[in-house]
KOLRO-203899 format. One line per 4 residues: their letters; for each residue x, y, z of N, C-alpha, C. Coordinates in Angstrom, 3 decimals. Example, Ala and Ser with C-alpha at 12.3 -4.5 7.8 and 13.67 -1.06 7.14 Angstrom:
BEGIN
AS = 13.190:-5.690:7.800:12.300:-4.500:7.800:13.200:-3.300:7.800 | 12.850:-2.250:7.080:13.670:-1.060:7.140:12.900:0.030:7.870
This chain:
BEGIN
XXXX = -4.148:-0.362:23.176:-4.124:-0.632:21.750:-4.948:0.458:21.069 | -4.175:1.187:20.023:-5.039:2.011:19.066:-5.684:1.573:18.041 | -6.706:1.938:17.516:-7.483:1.350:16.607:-7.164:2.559:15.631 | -6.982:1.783:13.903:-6.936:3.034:13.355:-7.707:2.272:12.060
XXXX = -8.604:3.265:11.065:-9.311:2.452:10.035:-9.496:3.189:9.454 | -9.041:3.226:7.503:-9.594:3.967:6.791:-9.648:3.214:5.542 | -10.479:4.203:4.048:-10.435:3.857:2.496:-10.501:4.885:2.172 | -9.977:4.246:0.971:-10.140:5.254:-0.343:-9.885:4.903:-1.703
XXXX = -10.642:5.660:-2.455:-10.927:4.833:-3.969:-10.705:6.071:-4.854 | -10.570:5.005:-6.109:-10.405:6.585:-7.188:-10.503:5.509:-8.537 | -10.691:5.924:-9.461:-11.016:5.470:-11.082:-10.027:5.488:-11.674 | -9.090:4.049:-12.456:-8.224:4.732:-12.621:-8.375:4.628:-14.210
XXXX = -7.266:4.704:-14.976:-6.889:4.216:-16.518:-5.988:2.989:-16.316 | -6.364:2.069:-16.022:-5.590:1.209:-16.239:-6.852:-0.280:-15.758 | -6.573:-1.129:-16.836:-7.516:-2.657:-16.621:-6.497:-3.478:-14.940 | -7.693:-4.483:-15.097:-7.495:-5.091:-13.865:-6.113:-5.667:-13.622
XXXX = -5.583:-6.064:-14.912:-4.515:-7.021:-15.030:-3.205:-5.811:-14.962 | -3.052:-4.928:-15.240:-2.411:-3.628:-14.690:-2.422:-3.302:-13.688 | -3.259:-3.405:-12.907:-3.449:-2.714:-11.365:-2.918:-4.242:-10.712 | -3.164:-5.192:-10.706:-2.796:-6.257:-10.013:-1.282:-6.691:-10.369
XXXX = -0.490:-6.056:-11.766:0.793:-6.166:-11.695:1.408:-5.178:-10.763 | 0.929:-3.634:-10.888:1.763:-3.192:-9.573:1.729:-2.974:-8.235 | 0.256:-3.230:-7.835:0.299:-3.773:-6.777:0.732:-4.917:-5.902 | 0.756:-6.208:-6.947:1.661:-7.342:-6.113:2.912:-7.205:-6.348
XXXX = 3.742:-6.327:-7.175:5.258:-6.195:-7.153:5.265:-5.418:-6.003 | 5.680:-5.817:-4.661:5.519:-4.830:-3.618:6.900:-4.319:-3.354 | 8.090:-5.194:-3.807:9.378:-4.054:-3.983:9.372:-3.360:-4.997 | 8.449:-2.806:-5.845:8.325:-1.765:-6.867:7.381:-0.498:-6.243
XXXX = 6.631:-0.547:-4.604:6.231:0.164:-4.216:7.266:2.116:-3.926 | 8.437:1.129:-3.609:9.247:2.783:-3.398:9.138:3.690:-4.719 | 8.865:2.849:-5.692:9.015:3.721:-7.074:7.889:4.275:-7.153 | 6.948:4.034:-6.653:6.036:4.600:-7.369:4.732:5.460:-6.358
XXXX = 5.142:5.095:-4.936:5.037:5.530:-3.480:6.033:5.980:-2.551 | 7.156:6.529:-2.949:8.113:6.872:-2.218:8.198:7.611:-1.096 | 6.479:8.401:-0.621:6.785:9.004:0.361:6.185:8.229:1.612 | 5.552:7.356:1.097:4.784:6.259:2.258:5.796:4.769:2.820
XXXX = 6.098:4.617:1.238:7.092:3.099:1.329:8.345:3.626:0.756 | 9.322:3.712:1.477:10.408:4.733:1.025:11.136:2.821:0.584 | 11.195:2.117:1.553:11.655:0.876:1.173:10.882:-0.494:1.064 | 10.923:-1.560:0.130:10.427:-3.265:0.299:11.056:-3.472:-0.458
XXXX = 11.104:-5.012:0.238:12.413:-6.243:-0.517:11.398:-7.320:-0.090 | 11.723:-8.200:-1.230:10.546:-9.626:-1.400:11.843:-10.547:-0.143 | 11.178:-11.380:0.477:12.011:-12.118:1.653:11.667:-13.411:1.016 | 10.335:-13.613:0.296:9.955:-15.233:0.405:9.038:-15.132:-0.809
XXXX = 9.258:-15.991:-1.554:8.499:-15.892:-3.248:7.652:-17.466:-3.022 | 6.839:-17.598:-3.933:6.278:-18.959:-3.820:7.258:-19.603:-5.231 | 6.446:-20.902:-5.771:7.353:-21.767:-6.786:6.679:-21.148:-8.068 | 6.107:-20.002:-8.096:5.917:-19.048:-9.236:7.017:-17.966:-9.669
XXXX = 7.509:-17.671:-8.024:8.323:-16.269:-8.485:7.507:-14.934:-7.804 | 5.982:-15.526:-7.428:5.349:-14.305:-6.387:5.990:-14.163:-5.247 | 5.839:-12.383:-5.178:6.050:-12.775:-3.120:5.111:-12.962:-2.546 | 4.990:-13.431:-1.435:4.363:-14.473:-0.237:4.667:-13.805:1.006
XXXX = 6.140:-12.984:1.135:6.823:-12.467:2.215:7.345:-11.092:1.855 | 7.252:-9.816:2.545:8.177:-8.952:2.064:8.471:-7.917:3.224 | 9.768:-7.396:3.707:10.194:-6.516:4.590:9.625:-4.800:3.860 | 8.566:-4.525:4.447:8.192:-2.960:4.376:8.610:-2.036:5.147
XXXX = 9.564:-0.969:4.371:9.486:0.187:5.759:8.221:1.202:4.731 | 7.546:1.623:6.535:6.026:2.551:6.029:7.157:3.816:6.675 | 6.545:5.245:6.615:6.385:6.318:6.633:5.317:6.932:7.431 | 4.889:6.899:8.432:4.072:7.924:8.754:4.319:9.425:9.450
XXXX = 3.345:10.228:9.426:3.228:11.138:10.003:2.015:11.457:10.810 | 2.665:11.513:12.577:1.636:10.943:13.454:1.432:12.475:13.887 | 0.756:13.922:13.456:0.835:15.100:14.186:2.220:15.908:13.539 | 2.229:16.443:14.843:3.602:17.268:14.636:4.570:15.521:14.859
XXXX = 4.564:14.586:15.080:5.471:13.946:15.163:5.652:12.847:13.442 | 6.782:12.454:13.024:7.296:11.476:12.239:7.802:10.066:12.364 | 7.865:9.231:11.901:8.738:8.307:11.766:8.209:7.003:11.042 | 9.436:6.109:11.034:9.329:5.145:10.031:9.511:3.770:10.728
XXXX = 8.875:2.722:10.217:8.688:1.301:11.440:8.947:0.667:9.679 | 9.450:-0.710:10.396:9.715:-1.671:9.362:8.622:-3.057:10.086 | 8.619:-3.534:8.806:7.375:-4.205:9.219:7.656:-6.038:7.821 | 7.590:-6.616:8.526:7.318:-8.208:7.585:6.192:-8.776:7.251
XXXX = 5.576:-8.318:6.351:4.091:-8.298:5.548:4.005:-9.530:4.980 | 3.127:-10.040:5.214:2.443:-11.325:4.229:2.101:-10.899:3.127 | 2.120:-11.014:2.035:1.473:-10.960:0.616:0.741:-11.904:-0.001 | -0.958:-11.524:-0.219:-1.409:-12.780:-1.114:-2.301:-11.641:-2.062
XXXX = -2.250:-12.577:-3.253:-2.766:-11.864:-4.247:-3.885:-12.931:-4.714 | -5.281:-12.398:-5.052:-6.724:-12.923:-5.773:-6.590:-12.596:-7.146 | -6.257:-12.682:-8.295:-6.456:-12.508:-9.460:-7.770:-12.218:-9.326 | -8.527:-12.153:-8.999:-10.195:-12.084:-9.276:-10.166:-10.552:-8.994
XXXX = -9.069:-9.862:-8.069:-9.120:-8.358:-7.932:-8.864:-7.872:-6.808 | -7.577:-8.640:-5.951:-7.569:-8.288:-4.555:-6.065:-8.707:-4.302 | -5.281:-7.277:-3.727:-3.955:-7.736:-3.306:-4.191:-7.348:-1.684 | -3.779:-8.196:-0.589:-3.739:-8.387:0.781:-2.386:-8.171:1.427
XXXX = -1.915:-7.103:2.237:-0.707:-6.964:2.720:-0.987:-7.015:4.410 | -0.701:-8.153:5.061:-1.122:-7.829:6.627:0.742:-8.732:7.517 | 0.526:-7.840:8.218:2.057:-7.829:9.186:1.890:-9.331:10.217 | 3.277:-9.482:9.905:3.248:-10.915:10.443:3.382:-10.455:11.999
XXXX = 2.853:-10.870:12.672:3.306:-11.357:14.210:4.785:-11.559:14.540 | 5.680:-10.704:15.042:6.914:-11.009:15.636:6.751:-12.148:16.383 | 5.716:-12.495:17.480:6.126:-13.434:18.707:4.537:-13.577:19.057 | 4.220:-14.955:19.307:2.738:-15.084:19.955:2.232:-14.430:20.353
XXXX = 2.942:-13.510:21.783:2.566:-12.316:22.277:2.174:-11.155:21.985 | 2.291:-11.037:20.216:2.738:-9.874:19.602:0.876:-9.159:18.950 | -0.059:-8.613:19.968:-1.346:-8.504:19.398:-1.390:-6.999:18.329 | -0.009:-6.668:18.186:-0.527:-5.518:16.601:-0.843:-6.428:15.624
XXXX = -1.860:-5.501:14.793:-1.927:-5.997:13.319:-2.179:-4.710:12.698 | -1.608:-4.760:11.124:-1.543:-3.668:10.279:-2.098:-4.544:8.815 | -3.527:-4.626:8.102:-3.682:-4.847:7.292:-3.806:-3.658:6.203 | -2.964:-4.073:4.540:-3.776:-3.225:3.541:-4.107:-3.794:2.572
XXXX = -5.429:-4.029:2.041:-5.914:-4.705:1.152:-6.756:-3.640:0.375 | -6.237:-3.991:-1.159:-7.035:-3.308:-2.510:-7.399:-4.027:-2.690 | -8.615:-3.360:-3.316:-9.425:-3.818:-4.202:-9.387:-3.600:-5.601 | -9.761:-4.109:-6.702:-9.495:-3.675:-8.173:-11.232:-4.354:-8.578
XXXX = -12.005:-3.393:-8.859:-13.378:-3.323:-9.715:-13.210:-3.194:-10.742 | -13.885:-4.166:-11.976:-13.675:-3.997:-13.323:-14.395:-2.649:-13.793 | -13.768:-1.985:-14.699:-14.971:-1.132:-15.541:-15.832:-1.549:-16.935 | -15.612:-0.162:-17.518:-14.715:0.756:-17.093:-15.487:2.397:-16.324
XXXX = -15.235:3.047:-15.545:-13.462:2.907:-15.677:-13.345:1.911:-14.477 | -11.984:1.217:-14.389:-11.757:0.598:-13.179:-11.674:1.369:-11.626 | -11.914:0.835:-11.014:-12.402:1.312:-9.547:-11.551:0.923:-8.445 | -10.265:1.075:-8.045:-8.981:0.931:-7.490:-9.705:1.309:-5.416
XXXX = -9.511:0.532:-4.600:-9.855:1.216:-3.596:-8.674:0.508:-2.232 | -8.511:1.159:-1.575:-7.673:0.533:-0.736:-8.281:1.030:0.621 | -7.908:-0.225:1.650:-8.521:-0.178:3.007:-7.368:-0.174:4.360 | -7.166:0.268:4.666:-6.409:-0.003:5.938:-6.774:-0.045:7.082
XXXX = -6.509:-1.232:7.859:-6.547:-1.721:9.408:-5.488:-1.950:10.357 | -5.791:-0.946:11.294:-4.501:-1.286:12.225:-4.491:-1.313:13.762 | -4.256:-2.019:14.494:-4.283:-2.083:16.092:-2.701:-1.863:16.115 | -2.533:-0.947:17.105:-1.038:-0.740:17.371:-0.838:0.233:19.014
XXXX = 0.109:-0.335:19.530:0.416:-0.226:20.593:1.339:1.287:20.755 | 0.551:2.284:21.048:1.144:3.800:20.503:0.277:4.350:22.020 | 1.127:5.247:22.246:0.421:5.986:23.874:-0.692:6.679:22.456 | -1.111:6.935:24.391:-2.298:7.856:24.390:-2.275:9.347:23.563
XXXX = -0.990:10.203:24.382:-0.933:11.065:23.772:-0.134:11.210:22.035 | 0.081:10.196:21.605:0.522:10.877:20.289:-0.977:10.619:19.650 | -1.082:11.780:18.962:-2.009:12.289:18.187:-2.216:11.858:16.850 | -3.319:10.842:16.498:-3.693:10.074:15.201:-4.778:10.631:14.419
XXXX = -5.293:11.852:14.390:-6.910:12.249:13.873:-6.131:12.341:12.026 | -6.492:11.875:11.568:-6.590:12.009:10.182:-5.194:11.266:9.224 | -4.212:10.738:10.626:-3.189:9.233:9.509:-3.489:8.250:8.638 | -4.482:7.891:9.658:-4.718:6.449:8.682:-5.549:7.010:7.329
XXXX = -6.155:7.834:7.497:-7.253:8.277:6.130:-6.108:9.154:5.049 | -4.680:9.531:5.572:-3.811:10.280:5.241:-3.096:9.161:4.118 | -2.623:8.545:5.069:-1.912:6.855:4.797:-2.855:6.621:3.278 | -4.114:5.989:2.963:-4.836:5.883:2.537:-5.306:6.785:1.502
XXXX = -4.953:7.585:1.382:-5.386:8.869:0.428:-3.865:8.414:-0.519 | -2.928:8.508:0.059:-1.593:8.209:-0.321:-1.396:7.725:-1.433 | -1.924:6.560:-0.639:-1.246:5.351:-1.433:-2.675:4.993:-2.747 | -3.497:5.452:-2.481:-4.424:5.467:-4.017:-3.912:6.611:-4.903
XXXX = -4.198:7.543:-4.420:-3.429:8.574:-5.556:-1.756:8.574:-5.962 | -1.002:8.112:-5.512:0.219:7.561:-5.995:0.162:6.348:-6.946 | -1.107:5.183:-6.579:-1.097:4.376:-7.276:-1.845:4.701:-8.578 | -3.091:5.525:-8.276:-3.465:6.278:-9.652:-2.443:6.507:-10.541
XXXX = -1.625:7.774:-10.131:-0.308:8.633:-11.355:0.416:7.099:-11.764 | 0.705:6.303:-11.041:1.532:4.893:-11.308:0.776:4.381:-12.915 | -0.662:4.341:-12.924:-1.374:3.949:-13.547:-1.773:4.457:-14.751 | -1.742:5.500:-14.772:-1.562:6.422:-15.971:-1.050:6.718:-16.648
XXXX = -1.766:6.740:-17.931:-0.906:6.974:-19.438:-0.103:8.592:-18.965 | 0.774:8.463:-19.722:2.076:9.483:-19.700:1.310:10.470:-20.518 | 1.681:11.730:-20.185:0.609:12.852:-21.343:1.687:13.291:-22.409 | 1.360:12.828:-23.284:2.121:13.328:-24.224:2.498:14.991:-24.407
XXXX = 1.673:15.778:-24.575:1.812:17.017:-24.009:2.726:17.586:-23.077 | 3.159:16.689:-22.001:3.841:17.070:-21.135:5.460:16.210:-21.362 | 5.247:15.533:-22.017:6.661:14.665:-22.491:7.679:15.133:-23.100 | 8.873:15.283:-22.545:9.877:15.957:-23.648:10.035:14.965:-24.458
XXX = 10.892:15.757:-25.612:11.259:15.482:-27.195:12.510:16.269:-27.076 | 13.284:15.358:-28.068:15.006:15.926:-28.270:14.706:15.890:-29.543 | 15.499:17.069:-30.030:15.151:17.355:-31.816:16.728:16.929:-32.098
């Protein structure tokens, strides 16, 4: 079993109640993370309309090597400032786990940080020095630009 563990944080422009809408829309992740979560689809909503359940395909890049694993994530969300994504167990037997849980700190500015945990059953030789902190860098700075006002400056205009 490999152990893999990283964070990362960044400040963003956007209040708590912003960061916790696009983070728990987790089939809105391809839009706005497309090179990590190229795909999610909600499987299981509660009697709100949240998801509870959702099929993730991740993206990594392990070295010179690639590829993409699909994965059935639990979703729970804390309004208080915490969305939780951790992989369900295929089969009793099944000892991977892949958690990612943000955090959202009030400001301002707000304080966005995400953590990832993962045990996974990967030989020896494929080469992991700097994925998970890769993974993790990712997906905050994607969720940053997500979060950010549009620059007007940079916006076209049709005359």
């Amino acid at each position: 079993m490999r152990e893999l563990h990283a964070r990362a944080a960044a400040s963003v422009a956007a209040g708590r109640a912003q960061c916790l809408a696009l983070l728990s829309d987790v089939e809105a992740y391809p839009g706005w993370c497309p090179d990590t979560v190229p795909r999610a689809e909600t499987t299981e909503r509660d009697g709100a309309g949240r998801p509870v359940r959702a099929r993730v395909t991740l993206r990594l890049r392990l070295g010179p090597l690639a590829g993409s694993f699909e994965e059935l994530m639990a979703v729970q969300v804390d309004p208080r400032g915490e969305v939780r994504l951790e992989r369900v167990a295929h089969d009793p037997a099944d000892r991977e786990r892949l958690e990612v849980v943000w955090q959202i700190e009030d400001g301002p500015p707000t304080r966005l940080s995400v953590e990832l945990a993962a045990a996974l059953e990967l030989p020896r030789l494929v080469p992991l020095g700097g994925v998970a902190e890769s993974v993790a860098q990712d997906l905050v700075a994607a969720a940053n630009r997500a979060l950010s006002p549009p620059n007007p400056m940079t916006s076209a205009t049709s005359s």
